[in-house]
C-alpha positions, -999 to +999 in steps of 0.1 A: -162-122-023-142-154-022-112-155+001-079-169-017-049-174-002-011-185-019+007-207+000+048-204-003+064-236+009+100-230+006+118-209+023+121-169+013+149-150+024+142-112+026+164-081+014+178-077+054+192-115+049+163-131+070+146-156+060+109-175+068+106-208+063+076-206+042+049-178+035+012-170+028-005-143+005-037-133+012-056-120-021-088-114-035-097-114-076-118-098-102-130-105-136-116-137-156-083-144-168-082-148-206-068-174-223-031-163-223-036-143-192-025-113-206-053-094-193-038-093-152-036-062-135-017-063-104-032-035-076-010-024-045-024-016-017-018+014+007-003+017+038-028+004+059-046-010+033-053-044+026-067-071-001-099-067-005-102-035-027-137-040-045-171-054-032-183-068+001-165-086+022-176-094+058-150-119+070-114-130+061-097-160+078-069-150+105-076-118+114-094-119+144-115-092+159-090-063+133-119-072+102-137-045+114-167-030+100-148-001+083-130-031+062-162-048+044-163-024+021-137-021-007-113+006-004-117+007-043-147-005-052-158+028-072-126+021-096-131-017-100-161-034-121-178-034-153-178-003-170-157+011-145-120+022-143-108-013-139-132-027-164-139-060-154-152-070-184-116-069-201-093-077-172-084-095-141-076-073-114-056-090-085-047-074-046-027-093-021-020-081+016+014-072+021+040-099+031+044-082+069+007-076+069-024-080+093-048-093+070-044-129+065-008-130+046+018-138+073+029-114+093+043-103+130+010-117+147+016-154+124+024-184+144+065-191+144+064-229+135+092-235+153+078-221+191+040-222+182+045-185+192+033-155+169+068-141+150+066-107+172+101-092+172+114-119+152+098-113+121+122-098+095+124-062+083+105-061+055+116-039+020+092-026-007+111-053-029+105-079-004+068-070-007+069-070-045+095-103-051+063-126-031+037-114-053+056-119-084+060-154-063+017-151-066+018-144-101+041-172-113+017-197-091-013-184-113+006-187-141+008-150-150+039-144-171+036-103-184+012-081-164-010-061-185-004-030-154+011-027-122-008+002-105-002+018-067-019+044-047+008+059-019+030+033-012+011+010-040+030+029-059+067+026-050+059-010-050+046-004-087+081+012-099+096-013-081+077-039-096+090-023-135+125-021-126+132-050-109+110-073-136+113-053-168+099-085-184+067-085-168+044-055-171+041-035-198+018-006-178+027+009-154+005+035-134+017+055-100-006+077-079+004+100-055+036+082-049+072+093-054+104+079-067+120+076-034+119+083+004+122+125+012+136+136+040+103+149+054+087+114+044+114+096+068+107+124+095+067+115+093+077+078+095+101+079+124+080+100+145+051+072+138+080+046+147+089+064+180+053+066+192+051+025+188+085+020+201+081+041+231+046+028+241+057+006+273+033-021+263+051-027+230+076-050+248+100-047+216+074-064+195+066-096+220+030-079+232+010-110+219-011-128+251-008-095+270-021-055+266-012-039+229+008-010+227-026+007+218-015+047+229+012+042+204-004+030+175-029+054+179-010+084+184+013+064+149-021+067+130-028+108+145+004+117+130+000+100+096-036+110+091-026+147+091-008+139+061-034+121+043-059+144+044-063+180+033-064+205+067-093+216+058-108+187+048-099+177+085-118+206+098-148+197+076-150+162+088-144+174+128-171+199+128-194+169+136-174+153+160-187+156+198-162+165+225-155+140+245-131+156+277-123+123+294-112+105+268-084+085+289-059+116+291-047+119+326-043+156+328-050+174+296-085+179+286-101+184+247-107+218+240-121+214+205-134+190+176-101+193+157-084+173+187-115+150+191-116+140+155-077+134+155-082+110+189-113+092+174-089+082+141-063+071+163-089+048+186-102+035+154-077+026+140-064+004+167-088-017+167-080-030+126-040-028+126-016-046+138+014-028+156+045-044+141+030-050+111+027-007+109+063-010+119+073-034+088+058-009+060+065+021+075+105+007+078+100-004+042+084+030+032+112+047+049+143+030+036+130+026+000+153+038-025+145+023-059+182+024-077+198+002-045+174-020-045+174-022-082+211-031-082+218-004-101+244+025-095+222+056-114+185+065-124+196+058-165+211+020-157+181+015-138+156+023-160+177+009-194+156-023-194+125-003-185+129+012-220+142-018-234+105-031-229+088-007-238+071+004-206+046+032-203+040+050-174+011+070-162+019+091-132-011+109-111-001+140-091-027+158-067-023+190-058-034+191-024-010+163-012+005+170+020+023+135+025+032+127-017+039+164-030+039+170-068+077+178-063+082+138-059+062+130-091+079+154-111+107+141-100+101+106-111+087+123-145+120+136-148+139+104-145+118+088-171+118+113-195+156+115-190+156+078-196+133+080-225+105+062-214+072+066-221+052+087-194+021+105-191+018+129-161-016+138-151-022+165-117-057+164-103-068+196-085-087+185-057-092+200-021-092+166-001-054+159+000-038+124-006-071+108+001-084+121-031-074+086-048-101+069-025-128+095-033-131+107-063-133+084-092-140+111-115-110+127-119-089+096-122-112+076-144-114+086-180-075+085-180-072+055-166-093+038-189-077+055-215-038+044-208-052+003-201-072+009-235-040+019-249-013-007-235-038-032-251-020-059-270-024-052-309-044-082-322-021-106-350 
């Protein structure tokens, strides 16, 4: 899998009024542009999820010892390919890390130019908008004028309805899974507990922990709470049944009494050794304060969504029924707004028993619609 990167080289200023003098993209491609490159579909990644969605991939430029083994493989590769959801065969499917993130785009562990220092602390607060205003950046560089989709898993997918509102002009699918239409109350709750556990590791040194120890017990614990969400209980119960116990496991006074707790702590340990702490910190902020009609500009759902129907945008939205961290309720939600707004929107629930993790596992039930709705959005031929 070839490694691309974009290089920005003026300066960006963010949503918070930041600004970085300059930025990379990290990004990885499928399948071949046609001739008017109307065949692009953009692909947002996850929370902790990065570029390289498809394939085999054992090494990406600055990211140290995080490109872990659990990485090589694409988080999507059953979706993407010929014959498959993404059919490469008809379109160019593009993923770039998050600007913010670990995995070769610039981020809190990037050198500052101006000490030579990583960014730390004084990275700025990143916004789903901010994320999706750089990769429209990417696309103009490729030359990539109307998107033939925009499609998100999770947070993906905010950054997809983003993506439609903000640029009306340059997608014309647009396809959401196990998203929402903005942050819930329970959503922030999940996300400042994660924040707290960073915050209050005493190694996190307000984000300036590069050159000494990681706040490691915080991230962890971050990842323990999320992952609860993520996946169905008793999925979680299936998967710990062949964990082994391990009582020391670094605790000071408490010791594990079951596989449940073992399982949790062997997520959380993974995961530290992939992710980046403040980059968890960015997109959990931007995940947190997203609200699509502010950042839109716009002062109600039917202003912001007028151009969406102006262009004729269709929308496919995927609920699953087992989601404990994206409920229906928000997808019917966004269904609502869009049908209120008159646009075009197919809404699709998937009954599965492995939560909000279903999107990475089971190709299957997302699949044949898939196809179908890219099939559809297909340019008429002159």
């Amino acid at each position: 899998m070839e490694n691309r990167v974009y290089h920005h080289t003026s300066p960006f200023t963010f949503r918070s009024g930041q600004m970085l003098p300059g930025f990379t993209l990290a990004y990885e491609m499928w399948g071949e542009m046609n001739a008017d490159r109307s065949n692009v579909i953009l692909l947002f990644h996850a929370l902790s999820g990065s570029q390289h969605a498809s394939g085999w991939n054992p090494a990406v430029p600055d990211t140290g010892i995080r490109w872990t083994e659990d990485l090589h493989h694409g988080w999507w590769t059953d979706f993407i390919g010929p014959g498959k959801a993404l059919d490469t065969g008809k379109y160019c499917i593009i993923c770039a890390n998050f600007i913010g993130g670990c995995y070769g785009s610039t981020g809190p562990a990037s050198q500052n130019p101006s000490t030579g220092n990583p960014w730390g602390s004084a990275f700025p607060h990143v916004s789903v908008s901010d994320i999706v205003r750089t990769q429209i950046l990417l696309l103009d560089s490729l030359g990539v004028q109307t998107l033939h989709a925009a499609i998100g898993p999770s947070i993906g997918g905010l950054c997809a309805l983003a993506l439609s509102t903000q640029f009306p002009d340059r997608v014309r699918l647009i396809v959401q899974i196990a998203s929402g239409c903005q942050t819930t109350v329970l959503n922030r709750l999940f996300l400042f507990e994660q924040i707290l556990a960073i915050e209050n590791d005493p190694n996190f040194n307000g984000g300036d922990f590069y050159g000494g120890a990681p706040p490691l017990y915080g991230l962890a614990l971050a990842r323990m709470v999320s992952h609860k969400s993520f996946v169905h209980l008793d999925e979680i119960e299936n998967r710990a049944r062949g964990e082994v116990k391990q009582p020391g496991e670094g605790l000071a006074w408490y010791r594990l009494r079951d596989n449940i707790e073992s399982y949790m702590l062997h997520q959380g340990k993974k995961f530290v050794t992939r992710f980046d702490a403040n980059t968890y910190l960015r997109i959990c902020e931007a995940w947190s304060s997203f609200d699509p009609v502010k950042e839109g500009q716009a002062l109600s759902w039917n202003e912001l969504l007028a151009p969406v129907r102006k262009h004729n945008h269709h929308y496919l939205v995927f609920s699953i029924d087992s989601d404990f961290c994206f409920y229906p309720e928000e997808q019917s939600a966004l269904v609502r707004h869009l049908r209120e707004a008159e646009v075009n929107v197919m809404h699709i629930t998937v009954h599965s028993l492995k939560g909000h993790d279903s999107f990475l596992l089971e190709p299957l039930l997302y699949t044949p619609h898939l196809a179908y709705a890219l099939e559809a959005a297909r340019p008429v031929p002159a």
